[in-house]
MIVEX-612191 format. One record per residue (C-alpha): residue number from 0; z, x, y. Coordinates in nm, 4 decimals. Each point is the difference from the previous one (the first is absolute). Example, Ala and Ser with C-alpha at 12.3 -4.5 7.8 and 13.67 -1.06 7.14 Angstrom:
! MIVEX-612191
<pt 0; <0.7800; 1.2300; -0.4500>>,
<pt 1; <-0.0660; 0.1370; 0.3440>>,
//
This chain:
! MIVEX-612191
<pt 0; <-2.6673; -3.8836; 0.6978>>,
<pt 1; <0.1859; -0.1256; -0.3148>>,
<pt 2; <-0.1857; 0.2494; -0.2204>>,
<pt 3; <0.1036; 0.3212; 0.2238>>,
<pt 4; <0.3819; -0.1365; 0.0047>>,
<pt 5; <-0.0199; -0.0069; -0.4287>>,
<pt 6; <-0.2140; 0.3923; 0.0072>>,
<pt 7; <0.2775; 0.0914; 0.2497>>,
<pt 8; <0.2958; -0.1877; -0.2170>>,
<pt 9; <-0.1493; 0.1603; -0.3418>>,
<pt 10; <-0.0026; 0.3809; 0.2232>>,
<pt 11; <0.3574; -0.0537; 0.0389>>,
<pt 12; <0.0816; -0.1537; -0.3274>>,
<pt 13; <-0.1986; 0.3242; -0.1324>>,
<pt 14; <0.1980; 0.2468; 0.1829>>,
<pt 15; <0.3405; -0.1713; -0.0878>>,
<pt 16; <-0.0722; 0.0288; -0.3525>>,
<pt 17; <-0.1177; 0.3966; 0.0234>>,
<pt 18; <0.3226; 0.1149; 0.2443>>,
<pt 19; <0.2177; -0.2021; -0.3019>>,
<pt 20; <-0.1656; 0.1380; -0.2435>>,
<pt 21; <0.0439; 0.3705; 0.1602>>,
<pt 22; <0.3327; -0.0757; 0.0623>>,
<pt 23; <0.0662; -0.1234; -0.3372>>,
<pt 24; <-0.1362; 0.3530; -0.1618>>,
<pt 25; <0.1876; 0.2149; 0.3067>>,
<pt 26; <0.3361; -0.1636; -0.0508>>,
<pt 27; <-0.0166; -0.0133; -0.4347>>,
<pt 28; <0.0821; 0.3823; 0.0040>>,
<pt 29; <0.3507; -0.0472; 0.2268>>,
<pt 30; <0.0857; -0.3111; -0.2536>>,
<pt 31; <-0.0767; 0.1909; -0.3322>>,
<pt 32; <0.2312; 0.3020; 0.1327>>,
<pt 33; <0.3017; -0.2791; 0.0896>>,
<pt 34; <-0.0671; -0.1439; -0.3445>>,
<pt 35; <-0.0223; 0.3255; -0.1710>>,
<pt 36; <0.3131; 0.1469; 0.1664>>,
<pt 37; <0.2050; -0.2734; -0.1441>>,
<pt 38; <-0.1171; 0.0476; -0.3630>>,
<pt 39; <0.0690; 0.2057; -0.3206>>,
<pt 40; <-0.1878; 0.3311; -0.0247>>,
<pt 41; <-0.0918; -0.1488; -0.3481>>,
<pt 42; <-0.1144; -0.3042; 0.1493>>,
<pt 43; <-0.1900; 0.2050; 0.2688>>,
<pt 44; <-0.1942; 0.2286; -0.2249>>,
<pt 45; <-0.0628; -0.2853; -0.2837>>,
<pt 46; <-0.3401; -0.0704; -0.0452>>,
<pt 47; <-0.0337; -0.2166; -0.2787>>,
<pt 48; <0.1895; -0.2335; 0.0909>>,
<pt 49; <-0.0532; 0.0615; 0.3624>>,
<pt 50; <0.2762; -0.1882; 0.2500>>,
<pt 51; <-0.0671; -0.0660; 0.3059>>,
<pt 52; <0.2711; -0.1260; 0.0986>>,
<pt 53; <0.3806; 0.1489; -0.1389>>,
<pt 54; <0.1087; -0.1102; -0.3426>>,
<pt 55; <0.3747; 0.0542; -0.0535>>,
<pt 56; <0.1150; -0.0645; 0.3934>>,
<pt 57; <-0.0038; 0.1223; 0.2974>>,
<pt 58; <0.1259; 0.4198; 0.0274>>,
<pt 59; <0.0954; 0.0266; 0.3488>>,
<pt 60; <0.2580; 0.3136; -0.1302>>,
<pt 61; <-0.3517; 0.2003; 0.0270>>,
<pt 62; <0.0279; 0.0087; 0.3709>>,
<pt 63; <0.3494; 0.1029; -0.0207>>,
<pt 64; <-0.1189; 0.2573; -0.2513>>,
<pt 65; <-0.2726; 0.1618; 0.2048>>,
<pt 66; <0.2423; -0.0198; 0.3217>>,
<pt 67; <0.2523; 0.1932; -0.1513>>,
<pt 68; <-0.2219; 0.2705; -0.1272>>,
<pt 69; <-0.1789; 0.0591; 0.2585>>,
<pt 70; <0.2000; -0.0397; 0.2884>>,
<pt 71; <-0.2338; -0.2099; 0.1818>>,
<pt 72; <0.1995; -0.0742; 0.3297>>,
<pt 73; <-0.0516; 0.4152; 0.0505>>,
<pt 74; <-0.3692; -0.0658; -0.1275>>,
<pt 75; <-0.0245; -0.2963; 0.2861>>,
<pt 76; <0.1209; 0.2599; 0.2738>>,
<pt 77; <-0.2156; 0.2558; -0.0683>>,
<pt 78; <-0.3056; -0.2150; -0.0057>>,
<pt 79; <0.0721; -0.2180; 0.3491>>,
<pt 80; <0.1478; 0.3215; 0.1354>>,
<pt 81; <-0.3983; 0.1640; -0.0857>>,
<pt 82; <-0.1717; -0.3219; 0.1146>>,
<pt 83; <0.2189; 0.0116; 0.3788>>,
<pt 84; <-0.0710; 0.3445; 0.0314>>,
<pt 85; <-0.3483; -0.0036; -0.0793>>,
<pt 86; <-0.0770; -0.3012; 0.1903>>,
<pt 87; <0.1535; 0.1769; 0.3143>>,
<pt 88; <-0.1583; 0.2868; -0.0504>>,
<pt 89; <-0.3468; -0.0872; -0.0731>>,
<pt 90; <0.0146; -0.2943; 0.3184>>,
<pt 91; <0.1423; 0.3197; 0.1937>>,
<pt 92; <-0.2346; 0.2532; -0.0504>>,
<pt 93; <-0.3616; -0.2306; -0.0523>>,
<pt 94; <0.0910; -0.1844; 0.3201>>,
<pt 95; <-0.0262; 0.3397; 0.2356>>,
<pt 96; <-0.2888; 0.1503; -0.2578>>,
<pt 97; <-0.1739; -0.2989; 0.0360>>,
<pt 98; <0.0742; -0.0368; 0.3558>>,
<pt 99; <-0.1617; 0.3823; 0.0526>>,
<pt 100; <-0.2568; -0.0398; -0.2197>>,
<pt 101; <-0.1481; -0.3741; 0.1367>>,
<pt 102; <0.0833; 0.0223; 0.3541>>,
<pt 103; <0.0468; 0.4338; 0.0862>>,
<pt 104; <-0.2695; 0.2464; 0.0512>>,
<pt 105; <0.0697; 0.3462; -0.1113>>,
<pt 106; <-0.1983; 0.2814; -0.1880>>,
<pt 107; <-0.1031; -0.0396; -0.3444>>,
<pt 108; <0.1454; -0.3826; -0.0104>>,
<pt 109; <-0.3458; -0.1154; -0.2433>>,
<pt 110; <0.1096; 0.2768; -0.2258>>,
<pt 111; <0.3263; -0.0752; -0.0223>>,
<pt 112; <-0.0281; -0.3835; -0.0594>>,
<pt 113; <-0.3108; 0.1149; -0.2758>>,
<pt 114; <0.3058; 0.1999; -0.1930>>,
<pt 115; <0.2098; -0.3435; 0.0446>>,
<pt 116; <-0.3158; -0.1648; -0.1579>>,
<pt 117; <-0.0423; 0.1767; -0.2396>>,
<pt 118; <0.3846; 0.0009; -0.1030>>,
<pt 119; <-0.0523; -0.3704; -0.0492>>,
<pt 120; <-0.2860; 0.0637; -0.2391>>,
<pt 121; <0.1465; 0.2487; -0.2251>>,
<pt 122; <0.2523; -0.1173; -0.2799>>,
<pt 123; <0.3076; 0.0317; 0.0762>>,
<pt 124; <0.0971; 0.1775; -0.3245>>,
<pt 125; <-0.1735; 0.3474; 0.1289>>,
<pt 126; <0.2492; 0.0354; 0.2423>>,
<pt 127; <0.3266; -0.0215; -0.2956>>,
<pt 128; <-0.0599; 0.3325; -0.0932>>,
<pt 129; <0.0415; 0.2152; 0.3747>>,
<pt 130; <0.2506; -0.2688; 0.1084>>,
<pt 131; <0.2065; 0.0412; -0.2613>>,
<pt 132; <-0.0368; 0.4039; 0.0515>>,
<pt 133; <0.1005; -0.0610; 0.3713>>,
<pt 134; <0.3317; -0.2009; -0.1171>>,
<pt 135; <0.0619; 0.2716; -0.2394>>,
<pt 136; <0.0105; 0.2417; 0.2553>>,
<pt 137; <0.2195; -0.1548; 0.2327>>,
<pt 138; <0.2225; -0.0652; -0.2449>>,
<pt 139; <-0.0490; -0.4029; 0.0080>>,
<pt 140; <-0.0566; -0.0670; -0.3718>>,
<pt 141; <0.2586; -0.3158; -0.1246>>,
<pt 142; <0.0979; -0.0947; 0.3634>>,
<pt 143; <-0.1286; -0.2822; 0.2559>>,
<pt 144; <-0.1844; 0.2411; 0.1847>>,
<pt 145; <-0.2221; 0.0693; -0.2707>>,
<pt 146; <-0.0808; -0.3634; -0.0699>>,
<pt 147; <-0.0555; -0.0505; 0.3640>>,
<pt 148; <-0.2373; 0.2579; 0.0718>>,
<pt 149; <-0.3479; -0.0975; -0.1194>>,
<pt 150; <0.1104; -0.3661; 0.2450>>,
<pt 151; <0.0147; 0.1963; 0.3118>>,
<pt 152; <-0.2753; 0.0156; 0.1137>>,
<pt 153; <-0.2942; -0.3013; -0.0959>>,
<pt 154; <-0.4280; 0.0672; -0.0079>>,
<pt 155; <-0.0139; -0.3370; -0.0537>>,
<pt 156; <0.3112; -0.1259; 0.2867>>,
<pt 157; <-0.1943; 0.2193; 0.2652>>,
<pt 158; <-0.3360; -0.1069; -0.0513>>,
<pt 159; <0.1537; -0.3480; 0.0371>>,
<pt 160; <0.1629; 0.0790; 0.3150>>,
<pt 161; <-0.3034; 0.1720; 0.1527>>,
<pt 162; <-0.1814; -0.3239; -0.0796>>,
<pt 163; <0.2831; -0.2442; 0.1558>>,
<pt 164; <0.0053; 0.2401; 0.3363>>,
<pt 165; <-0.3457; 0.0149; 0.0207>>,
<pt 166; <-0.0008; -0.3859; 0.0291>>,
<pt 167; <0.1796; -0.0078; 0.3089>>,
<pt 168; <-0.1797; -0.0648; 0.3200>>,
<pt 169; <-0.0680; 0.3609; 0.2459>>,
<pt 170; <0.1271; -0.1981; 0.2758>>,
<pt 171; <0.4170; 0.0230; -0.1165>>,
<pt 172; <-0.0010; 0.3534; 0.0145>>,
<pt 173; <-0.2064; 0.0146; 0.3386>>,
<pt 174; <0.2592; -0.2381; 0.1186>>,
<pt 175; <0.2725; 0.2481; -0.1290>>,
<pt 176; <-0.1166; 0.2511; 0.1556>>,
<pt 177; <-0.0605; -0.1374; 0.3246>>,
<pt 178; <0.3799; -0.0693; 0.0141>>,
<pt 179; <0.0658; 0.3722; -0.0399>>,
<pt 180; <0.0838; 0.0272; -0.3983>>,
<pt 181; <-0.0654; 0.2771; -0.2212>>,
<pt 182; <-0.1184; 0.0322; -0.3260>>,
<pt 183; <0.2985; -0.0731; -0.1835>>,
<pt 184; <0.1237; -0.2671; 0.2106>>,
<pt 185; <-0.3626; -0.1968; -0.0203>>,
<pt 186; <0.0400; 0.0862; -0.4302>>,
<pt 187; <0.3474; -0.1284; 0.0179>>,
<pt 188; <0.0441; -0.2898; 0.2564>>,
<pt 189; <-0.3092; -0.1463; -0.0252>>,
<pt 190; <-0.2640; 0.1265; -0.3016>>,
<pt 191; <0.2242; -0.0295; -0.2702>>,
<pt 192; <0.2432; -0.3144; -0.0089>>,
<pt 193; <-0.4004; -0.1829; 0.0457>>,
<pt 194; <-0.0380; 0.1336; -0.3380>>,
<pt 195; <0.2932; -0.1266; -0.1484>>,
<pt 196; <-0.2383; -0.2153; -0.2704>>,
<pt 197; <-0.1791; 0.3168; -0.0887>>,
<pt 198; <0.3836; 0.1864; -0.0656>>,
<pt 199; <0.0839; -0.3707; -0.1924>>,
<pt 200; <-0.2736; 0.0655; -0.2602>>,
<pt 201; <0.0480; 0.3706; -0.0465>>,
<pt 202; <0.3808; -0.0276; -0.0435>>,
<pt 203; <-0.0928; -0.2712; -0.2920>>,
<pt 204; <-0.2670; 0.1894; -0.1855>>,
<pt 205; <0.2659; 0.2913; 0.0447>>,
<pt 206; <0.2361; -0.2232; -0.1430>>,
<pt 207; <-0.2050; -0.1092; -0.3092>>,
<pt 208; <-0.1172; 0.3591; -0.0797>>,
<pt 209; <0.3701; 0.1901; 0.0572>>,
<pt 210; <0.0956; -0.2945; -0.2597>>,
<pt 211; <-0.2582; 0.0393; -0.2655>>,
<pt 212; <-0.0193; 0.3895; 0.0037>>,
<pt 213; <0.0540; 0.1229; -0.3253>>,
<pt 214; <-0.1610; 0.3354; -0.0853>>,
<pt 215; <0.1129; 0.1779; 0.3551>>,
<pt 216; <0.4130; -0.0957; -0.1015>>,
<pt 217; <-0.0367; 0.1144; -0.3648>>,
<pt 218; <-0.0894; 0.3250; 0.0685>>,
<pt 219; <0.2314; 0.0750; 0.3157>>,
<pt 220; <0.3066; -0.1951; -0.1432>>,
<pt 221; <0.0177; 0.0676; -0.3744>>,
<pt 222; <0.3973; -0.0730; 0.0747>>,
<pt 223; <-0.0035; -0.4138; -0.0848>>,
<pt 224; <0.2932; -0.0374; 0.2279>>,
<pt 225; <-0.2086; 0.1095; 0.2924>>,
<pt 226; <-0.3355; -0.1313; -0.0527>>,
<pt 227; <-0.1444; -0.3515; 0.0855>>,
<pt 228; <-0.0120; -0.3291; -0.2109>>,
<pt 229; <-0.3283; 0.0405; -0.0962>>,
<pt 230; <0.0499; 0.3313; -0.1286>>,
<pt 231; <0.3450; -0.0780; -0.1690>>,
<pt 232; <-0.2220; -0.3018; -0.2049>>,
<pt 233; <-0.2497; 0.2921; -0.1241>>,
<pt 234; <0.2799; 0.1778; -0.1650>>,
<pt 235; <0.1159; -0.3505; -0.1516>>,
<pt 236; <-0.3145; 0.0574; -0.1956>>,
<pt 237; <0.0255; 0.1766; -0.3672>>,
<pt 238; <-0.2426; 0.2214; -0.1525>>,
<pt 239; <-0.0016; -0.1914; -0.3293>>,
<pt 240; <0.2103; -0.3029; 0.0693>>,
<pt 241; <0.1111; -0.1978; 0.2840>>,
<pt 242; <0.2472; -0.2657; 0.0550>>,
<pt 243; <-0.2527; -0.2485; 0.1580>>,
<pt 244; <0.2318; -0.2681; 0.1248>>,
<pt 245; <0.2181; 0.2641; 0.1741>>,
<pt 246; <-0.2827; 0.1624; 0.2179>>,
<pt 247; <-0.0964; -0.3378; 0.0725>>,
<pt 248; <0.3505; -0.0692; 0.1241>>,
<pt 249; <-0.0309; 0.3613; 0.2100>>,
<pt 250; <-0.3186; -0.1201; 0.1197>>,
<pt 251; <0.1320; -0.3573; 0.1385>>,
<pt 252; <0.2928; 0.1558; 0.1291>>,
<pt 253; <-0.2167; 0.2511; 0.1739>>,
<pt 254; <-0.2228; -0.2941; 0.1520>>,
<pt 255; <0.2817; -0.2005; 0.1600>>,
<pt 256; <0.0265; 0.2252; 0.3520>>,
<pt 257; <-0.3612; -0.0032; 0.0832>>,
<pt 258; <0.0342; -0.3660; -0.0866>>,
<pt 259; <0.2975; -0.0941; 0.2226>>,
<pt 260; <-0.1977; 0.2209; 0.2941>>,
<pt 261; <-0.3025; -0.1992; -0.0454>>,
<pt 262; <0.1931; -0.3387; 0.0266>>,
<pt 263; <0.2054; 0.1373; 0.3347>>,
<pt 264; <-0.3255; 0.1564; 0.1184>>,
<pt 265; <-0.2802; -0.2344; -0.1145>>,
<pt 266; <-0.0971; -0.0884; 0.3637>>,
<pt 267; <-0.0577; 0.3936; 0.0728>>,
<pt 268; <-0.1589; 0.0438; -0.3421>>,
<pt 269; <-0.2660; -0.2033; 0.0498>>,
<pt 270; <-0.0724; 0.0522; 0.3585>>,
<pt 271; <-0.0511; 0.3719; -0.0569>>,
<pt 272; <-0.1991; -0.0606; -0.3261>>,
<pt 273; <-0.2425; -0.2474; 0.1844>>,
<pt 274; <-0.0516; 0.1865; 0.3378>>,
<pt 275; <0.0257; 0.3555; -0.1900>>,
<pt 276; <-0.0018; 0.1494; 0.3663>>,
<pt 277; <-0.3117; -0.1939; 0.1259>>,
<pt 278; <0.1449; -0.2919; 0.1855>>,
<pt 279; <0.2167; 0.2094; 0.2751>>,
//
């Protein structure tokens, strides 16, 4: 007995140490960009001698700096005006696709749901070139329109969706329509608030990928004073120099929303990562 309590005390002592250690090497990056936003950009590009830490006090005017260029309260709007708009439209159009395509029957449904597939499976990137031709032609190019269109619609947000409805027990919708309802009021009243975990996730993973798009904003919004944070940091970039502890100060700046939202939304964060639309 005393020997499985010390292999079961050494399993946890084991883990403890790996999860620190992996939390040690996750968090490092987020501490060297603090430390580097508040240094020299001599200090930051020195090599030999290299500081880790800053050398001639702390430069906290960088974030004034990089605020003042770049106009970053416009730069936060854009960016959580993107991520709402996504969100709503990706949780609005996946639920009823996925809804169709996991609980419907209607000709050439398997077909349809392959081309989904198969959307998931292909690189994004291929599809840059005709959506950017589509924008062009309506006319979109350097507006919020044209950074909202590839978020839409979502492969991956409907074949989530199909996979949270088609967890959901025959014997609701039976039910439904033994009380008289309809299609849309069985989707509406009772199918989709039971898949409320399912929306959680995808308007999260929406969240996180609206957030961290770069390529898609570059190319629509050339304009910096109507393109996202992440694109606005790109440009911070030089082609033969760059002012290091500046586009670390951009970069920490940029951070602090999805930060704040994770602290007022942790409970929701991690109930949609975990379930990811299987626990309904």
């Amino acid at each position: 007995m005393e020997s499985v309590r010390a292999k079961q005390r050494l399993t946890r002592i084991v883990i403890h140490v790996i999860l620190i250690i992996v939390s040690i090497i996750m968090i490092v990056p987020f501490l060297w960009m603090i430390i580097t936003a508040l240094k020299t950009n001599q200090e930051a590009i020195s090599i030999n001698p290299f500081y880790i830490f800053p050398q001639a006090g702390l430069h906290w005017e960088n974030f004034s700096t990089v605020w003042k260029s770049y106009n970053f309260l416009l730069l936060y709007i854009n960016t959580l005006l993107l991520i709402v708009l996504r969100v709503i439209c990706a949780c609005l159009t996946a639920t009823m696709a996925g809804y169709a395509f996991g609980r419907l029957r209607f000709p050439g449904k398997k077909f349809l749901f392959t081309l989904v597939l198969i959307q998931m499976m292909v690189p994004s990137q291929i599809f840059i070139i005709p959506q950017y031709v589509m924008i062009s032609k309506l006319g979109a190019v350097d507006t919020m329109f044209g950074l909202l269109f590839p978020g839409i619609v979502t492969a991956f947000g409907t074949y989530l969706l199909k996979t949270g409805y088609q967890g959901l027990p025959m014997d609701l919708e039976e039910a439904a329509g033994i009380d008289g309802c309809n299609t849309g009021q069985k989707f509406l009243r009772i199918m989709m608030p039971l898949t409320r975990s399912s929306m959680v996730s995808l308007g999260i993973f929406t969240a996180v990928f609206a957030f961290k798009d770069l390529m898609w904003p570059m190319i629509v919004c050339p304009t910096i004073t109507k393109t996202t944070l992440s694109a606005a940091l790109a440009k911070m970039q030089g082609q033969f120099s760059s002012d290091y502890p500046s586009m670390m100060a951009g970069a920490v700046l940029a951070v602090i929303p999805m930060v704040i939202i994770y602290v007022i939304f942790q409970k929701q964060f991690v109930e949609g990562i975990a379930t990811s639309g299987g626990k309904l």
